[in-house]
C-alpha positions as a LaTeX table, in Angstrom:
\begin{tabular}{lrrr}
\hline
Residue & $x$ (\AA) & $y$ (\AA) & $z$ (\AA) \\
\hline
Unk1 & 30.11 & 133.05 & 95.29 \\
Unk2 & 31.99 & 131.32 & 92.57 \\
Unk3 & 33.38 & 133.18 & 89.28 \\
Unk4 & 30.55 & 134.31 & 86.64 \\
Unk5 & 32.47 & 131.69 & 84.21 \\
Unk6 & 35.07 & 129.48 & 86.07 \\
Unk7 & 36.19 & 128.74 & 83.09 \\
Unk8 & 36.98 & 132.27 & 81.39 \\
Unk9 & 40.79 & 132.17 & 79.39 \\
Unk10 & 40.78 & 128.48 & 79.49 \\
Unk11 & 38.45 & 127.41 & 76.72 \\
Unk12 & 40.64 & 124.31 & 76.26 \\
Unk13 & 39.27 & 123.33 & 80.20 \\
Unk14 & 36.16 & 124.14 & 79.13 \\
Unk15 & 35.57 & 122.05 & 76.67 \\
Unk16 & 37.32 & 119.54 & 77.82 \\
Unk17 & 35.39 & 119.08 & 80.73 \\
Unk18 & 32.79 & 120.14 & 78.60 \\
Unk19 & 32.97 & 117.10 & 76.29 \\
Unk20 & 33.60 & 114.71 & 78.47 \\
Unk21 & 30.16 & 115.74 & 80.36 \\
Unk22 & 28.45 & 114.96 & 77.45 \\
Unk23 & 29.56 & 111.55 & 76.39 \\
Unk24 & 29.68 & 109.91 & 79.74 \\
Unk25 & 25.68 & 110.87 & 80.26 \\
Unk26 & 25.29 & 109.42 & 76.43 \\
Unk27 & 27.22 & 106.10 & 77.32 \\
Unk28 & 25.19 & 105.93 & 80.54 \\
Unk29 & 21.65 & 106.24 & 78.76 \\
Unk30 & 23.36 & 103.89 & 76.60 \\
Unk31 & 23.37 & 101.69 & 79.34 \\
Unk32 & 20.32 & 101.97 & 80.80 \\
Unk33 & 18.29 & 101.79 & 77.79 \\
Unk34 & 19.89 & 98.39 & 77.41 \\
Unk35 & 18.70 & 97.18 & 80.69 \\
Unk36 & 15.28 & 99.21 & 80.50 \\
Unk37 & 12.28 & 96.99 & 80.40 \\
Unk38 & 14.56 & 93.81 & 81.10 \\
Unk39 & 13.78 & 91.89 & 84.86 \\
Unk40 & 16.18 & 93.26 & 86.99 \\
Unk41 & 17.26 & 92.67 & 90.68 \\
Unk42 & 15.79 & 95.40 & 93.30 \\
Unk43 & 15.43 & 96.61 & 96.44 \\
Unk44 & 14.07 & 99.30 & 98.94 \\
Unk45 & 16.73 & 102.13 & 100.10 \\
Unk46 & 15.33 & 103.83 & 103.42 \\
Unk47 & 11.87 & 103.49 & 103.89 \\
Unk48 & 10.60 & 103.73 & 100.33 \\
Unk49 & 12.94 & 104.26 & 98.21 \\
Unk50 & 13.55 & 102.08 & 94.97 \\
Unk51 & 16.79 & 101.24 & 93.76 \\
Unk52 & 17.62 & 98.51 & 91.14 \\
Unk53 & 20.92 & 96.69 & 89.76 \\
Unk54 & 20.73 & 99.02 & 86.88 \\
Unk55 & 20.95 & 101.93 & 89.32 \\
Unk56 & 24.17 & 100.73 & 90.39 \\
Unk57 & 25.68 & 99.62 & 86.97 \\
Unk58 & 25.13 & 102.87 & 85.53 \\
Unk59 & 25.95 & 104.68 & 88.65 \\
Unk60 & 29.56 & 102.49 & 88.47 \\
Unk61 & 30.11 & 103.26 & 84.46 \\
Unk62 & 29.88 & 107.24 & 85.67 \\
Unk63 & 31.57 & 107.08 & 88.68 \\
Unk64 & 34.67 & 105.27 & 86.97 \\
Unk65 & 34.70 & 107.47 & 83.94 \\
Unk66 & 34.08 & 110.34 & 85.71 \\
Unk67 & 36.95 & 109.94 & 88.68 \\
Unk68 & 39.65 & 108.58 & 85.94 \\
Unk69 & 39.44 & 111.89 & 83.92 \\
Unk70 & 39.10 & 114.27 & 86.78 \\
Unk71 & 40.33 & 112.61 & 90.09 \\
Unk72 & 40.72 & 116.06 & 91.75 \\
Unk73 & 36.92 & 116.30 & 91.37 \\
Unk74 & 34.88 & 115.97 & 94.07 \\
Unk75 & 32.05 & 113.09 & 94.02 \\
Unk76 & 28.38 & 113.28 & 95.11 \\
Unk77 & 25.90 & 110.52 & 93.78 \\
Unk78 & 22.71 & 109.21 & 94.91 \\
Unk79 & 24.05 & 105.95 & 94.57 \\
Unk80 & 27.07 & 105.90 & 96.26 \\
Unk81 & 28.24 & 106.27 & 99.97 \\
Unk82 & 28.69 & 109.84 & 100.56 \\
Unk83 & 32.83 & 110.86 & 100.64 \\
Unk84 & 32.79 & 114.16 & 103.03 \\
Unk85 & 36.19 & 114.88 & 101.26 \\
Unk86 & 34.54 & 116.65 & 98.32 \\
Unk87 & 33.59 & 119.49 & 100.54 \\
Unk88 & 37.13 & 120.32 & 100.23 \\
Unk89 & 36.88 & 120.60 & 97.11 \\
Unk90 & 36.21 & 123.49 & 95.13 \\
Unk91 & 35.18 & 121.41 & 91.47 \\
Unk92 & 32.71 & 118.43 & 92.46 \\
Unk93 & 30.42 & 115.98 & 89.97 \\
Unk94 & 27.00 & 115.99 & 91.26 \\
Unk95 & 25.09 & 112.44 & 89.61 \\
Unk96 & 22.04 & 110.87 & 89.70 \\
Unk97 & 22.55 & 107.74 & 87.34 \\
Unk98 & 19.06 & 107.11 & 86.85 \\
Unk99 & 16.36 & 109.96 & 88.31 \\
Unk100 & 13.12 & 108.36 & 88.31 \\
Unk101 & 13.77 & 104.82 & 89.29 \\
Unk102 & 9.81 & 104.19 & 90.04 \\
Unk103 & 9.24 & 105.33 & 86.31 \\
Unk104 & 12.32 & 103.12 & 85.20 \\
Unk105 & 11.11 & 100.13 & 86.75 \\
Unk106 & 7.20 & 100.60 & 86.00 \\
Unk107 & 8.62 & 100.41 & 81.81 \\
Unk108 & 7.84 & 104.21 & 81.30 \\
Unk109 & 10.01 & 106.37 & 79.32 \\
Unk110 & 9.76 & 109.54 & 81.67 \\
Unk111 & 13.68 & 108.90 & 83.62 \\
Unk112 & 16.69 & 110.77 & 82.55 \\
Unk113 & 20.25 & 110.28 & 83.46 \\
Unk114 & 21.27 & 113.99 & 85.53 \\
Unk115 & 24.86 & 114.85 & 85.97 \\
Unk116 & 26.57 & 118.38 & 87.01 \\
Unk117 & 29.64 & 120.10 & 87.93 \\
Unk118 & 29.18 & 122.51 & 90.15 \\
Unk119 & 31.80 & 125.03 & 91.25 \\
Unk120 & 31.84 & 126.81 & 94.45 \\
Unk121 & 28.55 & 125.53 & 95.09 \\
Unk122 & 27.00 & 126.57 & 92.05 \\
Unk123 & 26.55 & 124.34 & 88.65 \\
Unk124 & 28.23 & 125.40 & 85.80 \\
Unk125 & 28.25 & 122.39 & 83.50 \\
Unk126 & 24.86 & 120.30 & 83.31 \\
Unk127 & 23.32 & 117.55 & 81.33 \\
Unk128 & 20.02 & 115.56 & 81.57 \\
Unk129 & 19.20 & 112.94 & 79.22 \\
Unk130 & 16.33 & 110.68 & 78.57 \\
Unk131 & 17.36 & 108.64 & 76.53 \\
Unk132 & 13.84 & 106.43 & 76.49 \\
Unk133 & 12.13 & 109.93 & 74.36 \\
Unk134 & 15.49 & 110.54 & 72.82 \\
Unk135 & 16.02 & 114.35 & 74.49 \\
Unk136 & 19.25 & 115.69 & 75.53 \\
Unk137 & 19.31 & 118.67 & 77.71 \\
Unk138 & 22.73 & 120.80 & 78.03 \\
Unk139 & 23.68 & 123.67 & 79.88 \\
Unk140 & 27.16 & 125.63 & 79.96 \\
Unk141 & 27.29 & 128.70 & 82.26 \\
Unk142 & 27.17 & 131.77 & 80.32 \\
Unk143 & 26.90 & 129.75 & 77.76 \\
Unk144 & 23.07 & 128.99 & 77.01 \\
Unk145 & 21.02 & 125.59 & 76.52 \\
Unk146 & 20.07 & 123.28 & 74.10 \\
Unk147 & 18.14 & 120.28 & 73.63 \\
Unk148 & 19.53 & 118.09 & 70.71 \\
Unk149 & 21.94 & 120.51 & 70.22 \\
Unk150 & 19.09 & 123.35 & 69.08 \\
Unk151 & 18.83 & 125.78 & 71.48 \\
Unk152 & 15.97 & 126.30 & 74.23 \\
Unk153 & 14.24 & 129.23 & 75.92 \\
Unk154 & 11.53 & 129.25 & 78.98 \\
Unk155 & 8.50 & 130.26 & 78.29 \\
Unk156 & 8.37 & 134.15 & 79.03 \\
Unk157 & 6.11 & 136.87 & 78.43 \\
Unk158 & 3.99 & 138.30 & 81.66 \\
Unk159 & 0.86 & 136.31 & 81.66 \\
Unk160 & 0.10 & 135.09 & 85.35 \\
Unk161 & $-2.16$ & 132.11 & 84.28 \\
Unk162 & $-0.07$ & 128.91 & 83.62 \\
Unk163 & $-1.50$ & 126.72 & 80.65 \\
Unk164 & 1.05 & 123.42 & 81.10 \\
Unk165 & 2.02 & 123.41 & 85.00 \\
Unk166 & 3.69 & 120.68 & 86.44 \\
Unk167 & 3.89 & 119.16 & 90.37 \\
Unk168 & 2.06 & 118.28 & 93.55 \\
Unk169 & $-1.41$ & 119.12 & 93.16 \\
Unk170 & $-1.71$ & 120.70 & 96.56 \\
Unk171 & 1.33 & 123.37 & 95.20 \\
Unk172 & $-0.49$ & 123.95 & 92.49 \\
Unk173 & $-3.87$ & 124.52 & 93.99 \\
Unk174 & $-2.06$ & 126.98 & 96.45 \\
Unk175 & $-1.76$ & 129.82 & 93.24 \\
Unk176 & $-5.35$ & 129.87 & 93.49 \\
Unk177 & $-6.96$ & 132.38 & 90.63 \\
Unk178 & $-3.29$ & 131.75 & 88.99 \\
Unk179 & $-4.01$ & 128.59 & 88.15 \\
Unk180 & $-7.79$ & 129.03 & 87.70 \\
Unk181 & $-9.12$ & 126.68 & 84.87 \\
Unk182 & $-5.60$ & 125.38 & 83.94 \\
Unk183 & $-4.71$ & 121.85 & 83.59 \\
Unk184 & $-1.94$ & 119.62 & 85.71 \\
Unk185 & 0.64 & 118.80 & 83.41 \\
Unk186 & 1.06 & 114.80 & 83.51 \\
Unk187 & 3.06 & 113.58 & 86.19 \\
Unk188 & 7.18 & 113.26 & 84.85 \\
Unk189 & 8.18 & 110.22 & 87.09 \\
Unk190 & 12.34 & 112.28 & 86.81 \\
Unk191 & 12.07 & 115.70 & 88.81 \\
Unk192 & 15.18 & 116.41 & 86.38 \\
Unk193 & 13.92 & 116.19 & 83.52 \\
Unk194 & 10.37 & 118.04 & 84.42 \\
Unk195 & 12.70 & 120.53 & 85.54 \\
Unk196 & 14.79 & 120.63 & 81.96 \\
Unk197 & 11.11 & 120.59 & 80.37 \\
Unk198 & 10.22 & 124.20 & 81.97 \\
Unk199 & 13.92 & 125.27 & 80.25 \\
Unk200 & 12.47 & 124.21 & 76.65 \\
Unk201 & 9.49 & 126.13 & 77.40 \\
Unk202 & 6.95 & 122.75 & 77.17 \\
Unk203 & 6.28 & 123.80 & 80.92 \\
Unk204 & 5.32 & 127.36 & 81.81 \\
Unk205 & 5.98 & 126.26 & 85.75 \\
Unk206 & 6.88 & 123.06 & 87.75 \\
Unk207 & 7.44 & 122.51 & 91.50 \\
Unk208 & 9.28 & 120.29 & 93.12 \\
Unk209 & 7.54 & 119.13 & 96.29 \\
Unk210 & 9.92 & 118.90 & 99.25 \\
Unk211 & 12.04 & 116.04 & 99.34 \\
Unk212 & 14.69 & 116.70 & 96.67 \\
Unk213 & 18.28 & 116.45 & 96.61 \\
Unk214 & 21.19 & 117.63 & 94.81 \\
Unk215 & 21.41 & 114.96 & 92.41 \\
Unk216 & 17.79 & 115.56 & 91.48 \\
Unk217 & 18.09 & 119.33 & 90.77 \\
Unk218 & 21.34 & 120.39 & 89.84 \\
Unk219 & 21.88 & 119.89 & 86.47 \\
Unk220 & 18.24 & 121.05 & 85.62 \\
Unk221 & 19.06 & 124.00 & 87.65 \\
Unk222 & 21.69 & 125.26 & 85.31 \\
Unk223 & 19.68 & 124.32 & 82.26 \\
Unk224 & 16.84 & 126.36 & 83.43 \\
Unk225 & 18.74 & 129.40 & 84.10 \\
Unk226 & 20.72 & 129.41 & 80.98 \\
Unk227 & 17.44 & 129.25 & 78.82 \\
Unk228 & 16.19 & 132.62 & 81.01 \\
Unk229 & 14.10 & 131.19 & 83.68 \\
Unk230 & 14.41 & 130.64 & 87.40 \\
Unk231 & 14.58 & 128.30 & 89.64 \\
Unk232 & 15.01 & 128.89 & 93.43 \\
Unk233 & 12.91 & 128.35 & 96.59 \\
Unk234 & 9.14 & 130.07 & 97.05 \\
Unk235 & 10.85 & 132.83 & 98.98 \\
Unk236 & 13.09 & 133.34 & 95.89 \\
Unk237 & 16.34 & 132.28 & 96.84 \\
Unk238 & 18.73 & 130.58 & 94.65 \\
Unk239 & 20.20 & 126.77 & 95.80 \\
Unk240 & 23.79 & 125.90 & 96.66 \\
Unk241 & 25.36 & 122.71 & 96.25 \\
Unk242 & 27.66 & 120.15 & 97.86 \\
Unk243 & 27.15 & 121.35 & 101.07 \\
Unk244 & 27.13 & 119.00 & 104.23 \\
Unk245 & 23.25 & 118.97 & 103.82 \\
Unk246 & 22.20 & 117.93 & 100.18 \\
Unk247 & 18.23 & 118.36 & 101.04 \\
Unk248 & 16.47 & 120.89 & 99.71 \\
Unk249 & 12.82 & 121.92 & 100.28 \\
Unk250 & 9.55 & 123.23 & 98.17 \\
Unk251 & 11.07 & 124.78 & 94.75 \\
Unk252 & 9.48 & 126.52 & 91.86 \\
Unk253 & 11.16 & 126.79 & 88.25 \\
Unk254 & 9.41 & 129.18 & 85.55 \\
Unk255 & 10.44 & 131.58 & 82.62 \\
Unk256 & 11.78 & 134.89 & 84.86 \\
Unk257 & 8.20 & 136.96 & 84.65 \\
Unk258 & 6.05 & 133.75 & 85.52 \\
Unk259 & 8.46 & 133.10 & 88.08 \\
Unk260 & 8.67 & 136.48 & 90.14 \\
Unk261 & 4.48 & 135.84 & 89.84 \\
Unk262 & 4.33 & 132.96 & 91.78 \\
Unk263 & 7.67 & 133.84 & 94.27 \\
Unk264 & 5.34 & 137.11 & 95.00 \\
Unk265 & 2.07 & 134.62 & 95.25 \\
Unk266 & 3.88 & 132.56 & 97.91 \\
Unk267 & 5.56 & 135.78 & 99.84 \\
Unk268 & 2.08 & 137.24 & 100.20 \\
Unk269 & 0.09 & 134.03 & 101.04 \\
Unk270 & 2.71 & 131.93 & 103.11 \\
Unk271 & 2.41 & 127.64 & 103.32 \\
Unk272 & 2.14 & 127.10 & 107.23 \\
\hline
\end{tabular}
């Protein structure tokens, strides 16, 4: 496990690394809101999924900002071959230049630029923006979040009913009388920033469905902890990053109460 602040009697680390976080996500919104709703090159990555030349040009404005001012970082993007040398490394940038391509591409606002620095496997610096609504989501460990600099809480209180839920509809149909007359949030094309929306407390819950990855998650992870929610597995368990295996399966992220309801939902009444 890493230290509870990696960065304690070295606040000038801390804010260095700190600051320069913040404005290489704002020059890389910067960048894709340029290119946003402009007729771009694309193409199909796998079996289905999208990528686009503005993928790659914000993807290359992080990468080379990024690696000049820390190159004993390690490096793990969704749009760039993977370097098995930042397992070896204790400090690594985790990036997804633009999360929500399909939204990106279809002209809807609902994609954020996601980038973290995670330590020992765990994030401790984290920052989603979407820079289409104008919201900028910031984490610190130990050090709270805020959205446009104000800062942000989960949702909390006991209640076990979920007013704004977010996610696949079969997850959510699975809480059965928890979600009993509630409403399914509108889909958020970026898992990230769905994620960062359950920090601010305009989600009570969201799930992510299955087929997630590092890039998608960790930077919302840290922003939803640091506003006092949770986000782990259904069983309850927190995530690691920059391991060999960046994959993660079904998650749930909720203010702490609402989430121990719905962990305990999913203990008692197991999927498969």
């Amino acid at each position: 496990m890493p230290d509870a602040d990696l960065y304690a009697g070295d606040d000038v680390a801390r804010t260095r690394d700190a600051a320069l976080l913040a404005d290489v996500v704002r020059e890389a919104g910067a960048l894709a809101l340029r290119l946003f709703r402009t007729e771009l090159k694309t193409w199909t990555k796998g079996t289905s999924s999208p990528v686009s030349e503005a993928d790659i040009a914000v993807n290359d404005l992080i990468e080379a900002r990024l690696r000049a001012a820390t190159p004993d970082y390690g490096w793990l993007s969704e749009e760039s071959a993977d370097d098995s040398r930042r397992l070896g490394r204790r400090l690594a940038w985790i990036v997804d230049p633009i999360d929500g391509t399909r939204a990106y591409l279809a002209r809807q606002n609902d994609w954020s630029v996601s980038i973290a620095l995670v330590a020992d496997g765990l994030p401790v610096l984290g920052a989603v923006f979407a820079p289409a609504s104008d919201e900028f989501f910031f984490a610190a460990r130990a050090r709270g979040a805020t959205r446009n600099d104000a800062p942000i809480a989960a949702a909390s209180g006991a209640a076990i009913h979920f007013p704004k839920i977010a996610g696949p509809k079969p997850l959510v149909e699975r809480l059965g009388g928890m979600a009993a007359g509630e409403t399914l949030y509108p889909r958020i094309g970026s898992l990230a920033l769905r994620l960062a929306r359950v920090g601010e407390g305009g989600i009570d819950a969201a799930f992510a469905g299955g087929n997630s990855h590092d890039w998608d998650l960790a930077a919302a992870d840290l922003i939803v902890h640091e506003a006092g929610g949770e986000m782990t597995t259904l069983a309850g368990e927190r995530l690691t990053y920059n391991q060999a295996d960046v994959r993660h399966g079904l998650l749930v992220a909720a203010g702490r109460a609402r989430h121990a309801h719905i962990v305990r939902h999913f203990r008692d009444n197991p999927i498969g």
